[in-house]
C-alpha positions in Angstrom: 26.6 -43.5 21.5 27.3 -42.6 18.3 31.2 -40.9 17.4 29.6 -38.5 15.7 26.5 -37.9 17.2 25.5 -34.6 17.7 27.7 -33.3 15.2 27.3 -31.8 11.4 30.0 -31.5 8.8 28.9 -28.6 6.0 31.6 -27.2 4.0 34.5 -28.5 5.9 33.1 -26.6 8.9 32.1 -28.2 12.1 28.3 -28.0 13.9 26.7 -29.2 16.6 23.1 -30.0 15.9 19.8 -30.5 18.2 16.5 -31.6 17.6 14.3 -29.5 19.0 11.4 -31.1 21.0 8.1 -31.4 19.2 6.3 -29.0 22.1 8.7 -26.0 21.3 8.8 -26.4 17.5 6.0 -23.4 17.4 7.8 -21.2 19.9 11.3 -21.6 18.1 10.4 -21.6 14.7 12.6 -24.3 13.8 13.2 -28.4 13.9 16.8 -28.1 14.3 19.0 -25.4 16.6 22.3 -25.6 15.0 25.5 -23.5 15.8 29.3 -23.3 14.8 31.7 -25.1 16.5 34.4 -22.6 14.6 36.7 -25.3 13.9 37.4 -27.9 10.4 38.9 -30.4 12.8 36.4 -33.7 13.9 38.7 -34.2 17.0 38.0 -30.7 18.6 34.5 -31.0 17.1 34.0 -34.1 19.6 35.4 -32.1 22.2 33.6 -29.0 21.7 30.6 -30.5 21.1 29.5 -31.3 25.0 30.2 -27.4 25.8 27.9 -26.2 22.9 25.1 -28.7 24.1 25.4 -26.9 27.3 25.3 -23.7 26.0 21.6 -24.4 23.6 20.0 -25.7 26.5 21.0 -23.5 29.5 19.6 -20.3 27.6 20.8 -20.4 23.9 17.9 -22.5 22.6 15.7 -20.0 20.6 18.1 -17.2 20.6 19.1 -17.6 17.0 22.5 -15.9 17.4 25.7 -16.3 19.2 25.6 -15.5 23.1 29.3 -14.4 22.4 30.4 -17.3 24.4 33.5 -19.3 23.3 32.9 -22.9 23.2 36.3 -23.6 21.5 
């Protein structure tokens, strides 16, 4: 596996990014899900990251908004 995989770097701001699969494309409106990790640092990015992944596919995929849910 990649170090970085899963993870974005915009603006000195961390993300975690998915692709979504090709057969929900239409339902969520989108190619990518991506949300905030809420931190600058690429060592609690990695460790965040697993969390977040959790969080998209137990319920957040689609939502398009925080569930309120820290992942830090």
């Amino acid at each position: 596996m990649r170090r970085a995989e899963y993870l974005q770097c915009r603006r000195g701001r961390w993300f975690v990014r998915v692709r979504v699969p090709a057969n929900l494309v239409v339902q969520v409106g989108q190619i990518h899900f991506v949300r905030s990790l809420d931190t600058d640092g690429e060592a609690q990015a990695s460790a965040s990251r697993w969390v977040a992944l959790v969080i998209i596919w137990d319920g957040g995929l689609g939502s398009g908004h925080r569930t309120g849910t820290d992942i830090r």
